[in-house]
C-alpha positions as CSV (number, residue, x, y, z in Angstrom):
1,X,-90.7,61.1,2.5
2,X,-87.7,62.9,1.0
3,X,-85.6,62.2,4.2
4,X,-86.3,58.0,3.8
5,X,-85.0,58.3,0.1
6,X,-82.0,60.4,1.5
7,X,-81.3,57.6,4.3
8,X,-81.7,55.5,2.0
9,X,-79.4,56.8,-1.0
10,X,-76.7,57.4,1.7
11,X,-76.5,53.0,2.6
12,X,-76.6,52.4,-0.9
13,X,-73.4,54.8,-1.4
14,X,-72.5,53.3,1.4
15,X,-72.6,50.0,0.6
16,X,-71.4,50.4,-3.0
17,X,-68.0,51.8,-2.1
18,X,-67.6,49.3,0.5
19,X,-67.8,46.7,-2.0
20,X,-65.7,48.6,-4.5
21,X,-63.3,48.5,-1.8
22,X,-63.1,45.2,-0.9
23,X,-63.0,44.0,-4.6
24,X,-59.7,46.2,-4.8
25,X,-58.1,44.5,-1.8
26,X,-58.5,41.1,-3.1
27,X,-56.8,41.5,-6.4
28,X,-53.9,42.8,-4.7
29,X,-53.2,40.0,-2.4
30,X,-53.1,37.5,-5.3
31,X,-50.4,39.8,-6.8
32,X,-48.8,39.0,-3.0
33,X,-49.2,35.2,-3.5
34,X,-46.0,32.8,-4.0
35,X,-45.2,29.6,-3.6
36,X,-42.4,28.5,-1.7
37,X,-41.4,25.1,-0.3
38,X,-39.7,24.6,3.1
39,X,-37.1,22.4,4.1
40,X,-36.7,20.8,7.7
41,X,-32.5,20.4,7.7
42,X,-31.0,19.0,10.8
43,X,-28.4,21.5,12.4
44,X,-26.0,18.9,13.5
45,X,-25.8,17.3,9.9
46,X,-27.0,19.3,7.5
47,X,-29.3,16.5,5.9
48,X,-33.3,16.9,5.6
49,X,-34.9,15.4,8.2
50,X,-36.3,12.4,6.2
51,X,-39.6,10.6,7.0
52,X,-39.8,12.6,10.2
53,X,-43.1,14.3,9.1
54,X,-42.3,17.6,11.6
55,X,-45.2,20.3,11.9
56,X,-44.4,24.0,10.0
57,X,-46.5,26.9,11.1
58,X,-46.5,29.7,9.6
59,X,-47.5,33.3,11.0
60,X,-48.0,36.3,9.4
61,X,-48.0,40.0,10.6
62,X,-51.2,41.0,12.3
63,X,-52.5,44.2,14.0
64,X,-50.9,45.2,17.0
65,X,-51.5,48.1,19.2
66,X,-48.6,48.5,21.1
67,X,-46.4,45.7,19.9
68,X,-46.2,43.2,16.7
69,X,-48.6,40.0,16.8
70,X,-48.3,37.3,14.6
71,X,-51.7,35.6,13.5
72,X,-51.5,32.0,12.4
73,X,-52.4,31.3,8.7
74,X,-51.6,27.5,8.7
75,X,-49.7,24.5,9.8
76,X,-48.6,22.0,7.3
77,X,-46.8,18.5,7.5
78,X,-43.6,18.0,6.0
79,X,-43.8,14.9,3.6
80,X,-41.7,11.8,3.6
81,X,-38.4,13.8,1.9
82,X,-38.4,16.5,4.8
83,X,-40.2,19.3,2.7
84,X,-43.7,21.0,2.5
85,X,-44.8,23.2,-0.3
86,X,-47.4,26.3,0.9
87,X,-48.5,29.2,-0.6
88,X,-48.0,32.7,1.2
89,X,-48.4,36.4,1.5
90,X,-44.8,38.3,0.7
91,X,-46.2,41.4,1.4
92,X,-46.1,40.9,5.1
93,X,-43.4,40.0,7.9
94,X,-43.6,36.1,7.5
95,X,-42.8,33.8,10.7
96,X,-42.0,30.4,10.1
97,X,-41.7,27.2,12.6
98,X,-40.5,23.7,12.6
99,X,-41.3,21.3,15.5
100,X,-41.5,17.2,15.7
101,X,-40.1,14.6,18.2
102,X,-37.6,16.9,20.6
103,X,-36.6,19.1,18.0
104,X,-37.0,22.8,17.4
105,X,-36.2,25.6,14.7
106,X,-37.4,28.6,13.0
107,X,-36.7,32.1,11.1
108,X,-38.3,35.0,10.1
109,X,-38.6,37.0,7.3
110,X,-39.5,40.4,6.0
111,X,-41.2,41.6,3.2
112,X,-39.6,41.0,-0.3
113,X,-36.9,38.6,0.7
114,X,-38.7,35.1,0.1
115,X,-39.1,35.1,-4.0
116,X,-41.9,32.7,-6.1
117,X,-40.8,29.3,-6.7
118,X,-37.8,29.9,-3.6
119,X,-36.6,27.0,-1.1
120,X,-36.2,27.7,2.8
121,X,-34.3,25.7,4.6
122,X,-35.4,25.7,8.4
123,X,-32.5,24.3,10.7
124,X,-33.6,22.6,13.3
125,X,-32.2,21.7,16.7
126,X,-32.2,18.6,19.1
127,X,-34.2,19.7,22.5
128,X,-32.8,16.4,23.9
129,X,-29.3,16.4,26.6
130,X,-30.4,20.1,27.0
């Protein structure tokens, strides 16, 4: 009898702190949360790439064994002025990718450099007479 209410004290315990724990972690990633807005700019002349609609994705660090992996945490549209507005973790090593129709760019960039409220520019590059 008194080793059922033992097992059974110990899941509760356990149980309790992992939910303690879990609460704790999901405060501090809304202190991580900003807001930035990227910009798809055309190497060759420096103008956003208007009503081009190109695909962003966006990768943050994961956990790697032996070498860095970058999980996906979204792809977005750019809208009709060349720009998409997401919400990130800046807490983590940030990856960042701009495709469309034969063109190509990206950057990445390490905790603390992107700022709330900050604009990106992503050059990108013509794939075509390659």
């Amino acid at each position: 009898m008194q080793s059922k209410i033992l097992k059974i004290s110990i899941v509760l315990y356990v149980l309790l702190v992992a939910i303690l724990n879990s609460n704790c972690k999901g405060k501090r990633d809304l202190e991580d949360q900003i807001t930035i807005t990227i910009n798809s700019i055309d190497k060759e002349t420096k103008q956003r790439r208007i009503n081009k609609f190109d695909s962003v994705v966006v990768r943050k660090e994961g956990i790697g064994y032996t070498t860095k992996t970058f999980d996906k945490i979204g792809e977005y549209v750019t809208d009709s002025t060349g720009s998409v507005k997401i919400k990130i973790d800046s807490s983590k090593i940030c990856d960042i990718s701009v495709s469309g129709l034969n063109v190509l760019g990206g950057d990445m960039y390490y905790p603390g450099y992107l700022k709330d409220g900050q604009e990106v520019n992503i050059e990108v590059i013509s794939l075509e007479n390659r």
